[in-house]
C-alpha positions as a Markdown table, in Angstrom:
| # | Residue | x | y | z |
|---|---|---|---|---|
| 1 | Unk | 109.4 | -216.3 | -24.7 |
| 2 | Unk | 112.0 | -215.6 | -22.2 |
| 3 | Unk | 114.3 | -218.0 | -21.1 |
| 4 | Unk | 112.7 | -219.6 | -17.9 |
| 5 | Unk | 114.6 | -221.7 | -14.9 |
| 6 | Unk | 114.1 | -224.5 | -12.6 |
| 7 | Unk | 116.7 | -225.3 | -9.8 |
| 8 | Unk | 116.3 | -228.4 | -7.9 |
| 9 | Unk | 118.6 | -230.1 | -5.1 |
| 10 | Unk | 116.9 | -233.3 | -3.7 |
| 11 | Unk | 118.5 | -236.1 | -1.2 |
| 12 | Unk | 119.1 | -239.2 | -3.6 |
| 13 | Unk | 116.1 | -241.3 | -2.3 |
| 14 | Unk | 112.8 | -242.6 | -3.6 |
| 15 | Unk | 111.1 | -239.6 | -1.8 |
| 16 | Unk | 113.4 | -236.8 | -3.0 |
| 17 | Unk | 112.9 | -237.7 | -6.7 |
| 18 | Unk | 109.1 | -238.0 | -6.5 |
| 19 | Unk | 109.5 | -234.1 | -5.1 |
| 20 | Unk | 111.7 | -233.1 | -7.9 |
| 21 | Unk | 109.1 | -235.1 | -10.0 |
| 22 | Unk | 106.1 | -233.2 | -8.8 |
| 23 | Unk | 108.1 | -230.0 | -9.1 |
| 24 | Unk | 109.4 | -230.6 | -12.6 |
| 25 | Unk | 105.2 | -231.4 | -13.7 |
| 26 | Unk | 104.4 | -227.7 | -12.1 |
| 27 | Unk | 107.1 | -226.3 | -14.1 |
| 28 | Unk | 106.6 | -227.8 | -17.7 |
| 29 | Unk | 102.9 | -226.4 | -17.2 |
| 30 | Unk | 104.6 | -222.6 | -16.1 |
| 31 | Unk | 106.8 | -223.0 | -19.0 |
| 32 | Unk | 104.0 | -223.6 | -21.8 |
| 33 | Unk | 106.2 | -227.0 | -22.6 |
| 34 | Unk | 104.1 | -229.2 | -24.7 |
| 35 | Unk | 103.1 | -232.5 | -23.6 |
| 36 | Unk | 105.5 | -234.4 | -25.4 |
| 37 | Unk | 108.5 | -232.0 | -24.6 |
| 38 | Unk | 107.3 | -232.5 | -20.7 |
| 39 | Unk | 107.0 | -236.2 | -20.6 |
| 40 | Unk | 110.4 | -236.5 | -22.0 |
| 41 | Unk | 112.0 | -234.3 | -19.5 |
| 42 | Unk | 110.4 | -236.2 | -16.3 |
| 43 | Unk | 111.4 | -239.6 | -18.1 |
| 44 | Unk | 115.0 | -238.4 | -18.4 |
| 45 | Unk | 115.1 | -237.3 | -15.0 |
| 46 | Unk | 113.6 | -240.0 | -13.4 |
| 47 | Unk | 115.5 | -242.9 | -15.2 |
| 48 | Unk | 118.7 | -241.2 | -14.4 |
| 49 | Unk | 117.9 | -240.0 | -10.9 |
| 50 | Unk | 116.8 | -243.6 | -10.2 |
| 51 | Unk | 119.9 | -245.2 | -11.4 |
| 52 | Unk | 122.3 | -242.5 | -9.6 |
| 53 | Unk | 120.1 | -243.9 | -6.7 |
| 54 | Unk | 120.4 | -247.4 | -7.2 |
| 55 | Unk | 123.6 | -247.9 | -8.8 |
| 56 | Unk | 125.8 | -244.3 | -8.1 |
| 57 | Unk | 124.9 | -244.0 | -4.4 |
| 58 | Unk | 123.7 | -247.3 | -3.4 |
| 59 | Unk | 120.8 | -248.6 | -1.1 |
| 60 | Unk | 120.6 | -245.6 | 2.1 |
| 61 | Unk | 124.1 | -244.0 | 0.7 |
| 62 | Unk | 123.8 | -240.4 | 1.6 |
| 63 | Unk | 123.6 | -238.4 | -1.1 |
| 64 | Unk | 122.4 | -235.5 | -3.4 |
| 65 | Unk | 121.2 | -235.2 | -7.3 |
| 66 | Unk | 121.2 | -231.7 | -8.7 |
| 67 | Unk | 118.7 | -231.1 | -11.5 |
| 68 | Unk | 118.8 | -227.4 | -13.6 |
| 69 | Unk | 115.9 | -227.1 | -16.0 |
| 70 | Unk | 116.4 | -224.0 | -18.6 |
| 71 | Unk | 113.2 | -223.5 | -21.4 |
| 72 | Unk | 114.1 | -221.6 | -24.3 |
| 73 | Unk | 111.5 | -220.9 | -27.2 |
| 74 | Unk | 113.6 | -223.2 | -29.4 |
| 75 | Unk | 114.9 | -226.0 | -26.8 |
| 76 | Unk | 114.7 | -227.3 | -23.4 |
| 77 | Unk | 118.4 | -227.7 | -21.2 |
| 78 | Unk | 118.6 | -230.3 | -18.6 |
| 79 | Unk | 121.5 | -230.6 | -16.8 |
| 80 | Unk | 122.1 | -233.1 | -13.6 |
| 81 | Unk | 124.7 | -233.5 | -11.5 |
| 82 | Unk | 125.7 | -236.0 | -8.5 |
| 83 | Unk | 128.7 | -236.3 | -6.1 |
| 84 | Unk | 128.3 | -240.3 | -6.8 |
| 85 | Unk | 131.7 | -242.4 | -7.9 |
| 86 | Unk | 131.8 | -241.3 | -11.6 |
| 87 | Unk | 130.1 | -242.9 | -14.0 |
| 88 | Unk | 129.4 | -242.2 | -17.7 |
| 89 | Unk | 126.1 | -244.0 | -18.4 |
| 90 | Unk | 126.3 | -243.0 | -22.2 |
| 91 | Unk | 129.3 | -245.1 | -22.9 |
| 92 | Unk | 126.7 | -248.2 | -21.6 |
| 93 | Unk | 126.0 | -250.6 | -25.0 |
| 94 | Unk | 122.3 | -250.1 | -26.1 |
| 95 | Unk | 120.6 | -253.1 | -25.2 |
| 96 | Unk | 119.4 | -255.4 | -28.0 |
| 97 | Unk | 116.0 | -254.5 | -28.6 |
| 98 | Unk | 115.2 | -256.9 | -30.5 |
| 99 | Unk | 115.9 | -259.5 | -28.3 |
| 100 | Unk | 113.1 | -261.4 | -26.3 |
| 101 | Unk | 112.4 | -260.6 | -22.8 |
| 102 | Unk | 112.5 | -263.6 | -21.3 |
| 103 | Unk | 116.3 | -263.6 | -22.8 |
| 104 | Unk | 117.7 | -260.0 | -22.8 |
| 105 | Unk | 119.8 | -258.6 | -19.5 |
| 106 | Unk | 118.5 | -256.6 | -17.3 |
| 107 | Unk | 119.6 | -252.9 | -17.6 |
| 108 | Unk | 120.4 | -250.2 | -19.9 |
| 109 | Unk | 116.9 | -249.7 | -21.7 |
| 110 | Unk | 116.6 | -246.3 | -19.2 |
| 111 | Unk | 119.7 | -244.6 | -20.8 |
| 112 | Unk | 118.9 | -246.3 | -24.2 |
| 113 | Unk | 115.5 | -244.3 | -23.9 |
| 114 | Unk | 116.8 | -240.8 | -23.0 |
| 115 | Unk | 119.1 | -241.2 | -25.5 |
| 116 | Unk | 116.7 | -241.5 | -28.3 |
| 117 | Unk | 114.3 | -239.1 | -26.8 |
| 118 | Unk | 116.8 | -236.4 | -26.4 |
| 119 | Unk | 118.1 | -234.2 | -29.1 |
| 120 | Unk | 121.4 | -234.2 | -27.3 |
| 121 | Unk | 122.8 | -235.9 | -24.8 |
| 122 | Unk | 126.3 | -235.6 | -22.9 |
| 123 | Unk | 128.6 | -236.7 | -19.9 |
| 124 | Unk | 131.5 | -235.0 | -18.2 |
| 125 | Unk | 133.1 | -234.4 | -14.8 |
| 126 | Unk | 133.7 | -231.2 | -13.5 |
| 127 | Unk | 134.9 | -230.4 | -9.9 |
| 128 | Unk | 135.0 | -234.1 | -9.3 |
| 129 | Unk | 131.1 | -234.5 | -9.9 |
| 130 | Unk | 129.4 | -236.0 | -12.5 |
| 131 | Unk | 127.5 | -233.9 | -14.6 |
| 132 | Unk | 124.6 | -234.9 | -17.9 |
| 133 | Unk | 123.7 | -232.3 | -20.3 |
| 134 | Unk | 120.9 | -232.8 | -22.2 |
| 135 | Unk | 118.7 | -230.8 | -25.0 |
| 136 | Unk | 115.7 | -231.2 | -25.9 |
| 137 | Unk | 114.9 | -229.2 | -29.5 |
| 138 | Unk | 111.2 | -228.1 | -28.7 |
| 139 | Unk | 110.4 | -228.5 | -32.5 |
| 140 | Unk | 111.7 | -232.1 | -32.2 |
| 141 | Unk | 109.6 | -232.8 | -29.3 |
| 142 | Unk | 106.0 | -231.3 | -30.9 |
């Protein structure tokens, strides 16, 4: 298998993602991803996207998310980036699991999640934009 690509610039709203989110479903079923390896890339995407929505731009900020999708035969590169103020969700605490709902704070499961369900999973800034790598080993994902 050759390597195959998905490039995605959406406006940071509730609309935009559920485009990239449609788009992204079409492509995992191009790519041959498995189920697994396909609902672990659109929950990675959407948790992210949603809190660069909520939290990066704000309520009707402008703004834009970039999503690059590369499928390899051995893994699967996601890569996102966003002009919000930068932000490094990975250095967020994981959230006490084992806590009881009615008791934990609110927040931080989303990146706890991707986390977990990613074989890799990194922040930096480059050109003044915040930018997540992550990889998805496609034998890790079945």
């Amino acid at each position: 298998m050759s390597t195959t690509c998905l490039e995605i610039a959406l406006v940071a709203d509730q609309p935009g993602l559920a485009a990239a989110l449609d788009r992204l479903d079409r492509f995992a079923g191009a790519a041959g991803l498995s189920e697994d390896a396909a609902f672990r890339i659109r929950l990675a995407v959407d948790e992210l996207v949603n809190n660069v929505i909520d939290h990066g731009y704000g309520e009707g900020a402008p703004g834009e998310v970039r999503i690059r999708l590369e499928a390899e035969a051995s893994r699967v590169t996601l890569a996102l980036s966003d002009n919000a103020p930068l932000f490094d969700p990975f250095t967020l605490q994981p959230p006490d699991v084992e806590e009881s709902l009615e008791t934990r704070p609110l927040g931080g499961l989303g990146v706890h999640l991707v986390r977990n369900l990613m074989t890799e999973a990194r922040y930096r800034v480059v050109d003044g934009r915040n930018h997540v790598l992550l990889v998805l080993d496609r034998e890790a994902s079945g």
